[in-house]
C-alpha positions, 0 to 999 in steps of 0.5 A: 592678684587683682591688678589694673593698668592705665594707659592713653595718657598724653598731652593734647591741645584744648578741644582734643581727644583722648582715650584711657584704657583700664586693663584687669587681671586678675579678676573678671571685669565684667562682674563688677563696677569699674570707677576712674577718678582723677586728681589734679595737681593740689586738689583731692582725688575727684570721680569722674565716670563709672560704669556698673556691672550688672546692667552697664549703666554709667555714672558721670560727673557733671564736669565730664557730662556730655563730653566723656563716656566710659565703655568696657570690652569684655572680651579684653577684660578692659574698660575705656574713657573717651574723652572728648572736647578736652579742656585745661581744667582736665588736666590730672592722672588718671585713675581707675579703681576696682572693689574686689572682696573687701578692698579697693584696687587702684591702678598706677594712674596715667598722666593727661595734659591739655595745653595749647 
């Protein structure tokens, strides 16, 4: 069963940092492309960063440019967003989403806060 867990959430002042971790099962990660998304409260679900499969390029959304960075551990089947110079504005749960078959899998999300 193709299953994901997000984990590292927290709460954290402005200019802080965090890092998300996104285990698999189920499946080989390295063999498909991997998305986290966001969603803040009263806003649509927004994507945030991926990164491919086949030759790891990442993809980032303008708000996170330059301040976050999506990497995945093979070895540990598990993708990672490090987020750093964190700012109000990223507050949401976090999720990371996977295409398998004809299909999308979700993660059950995890919770960040950025608040002095």
């Amino acid at each position: 069963q193709v299953q994901l867990v997000e984990s590292g959430g927290g709460l954290v002042q402005p200019g802080g940092s965090l890092r998300l971790s996104c285990a698999a099962s189920g499946f080989t990660l390295h063999n498909y492309a991997i998305g986290w998304f966001r969603q803040a409260p009263g806003k649509e679900r927004e994507g945030v960063s991926c990164i491919e499969s086949s030759d790891n390029s990442t993809y980032y959304a303008d708000s996170v440019k330059g301040r976050f960075t999506i990497s995945r551990d093979n070895a540990k089947n598990t993708v990672y967003l490090q987020m750093n110079s964190l700012k109000p504005e990223d507050t949401a749960v976090y999720y990371c989403r996977v295409r398998v078959g004809v299909g999308y899998t979700w993660g059950q999300g995890t919770q960040v806060t950025v608040s002095s």
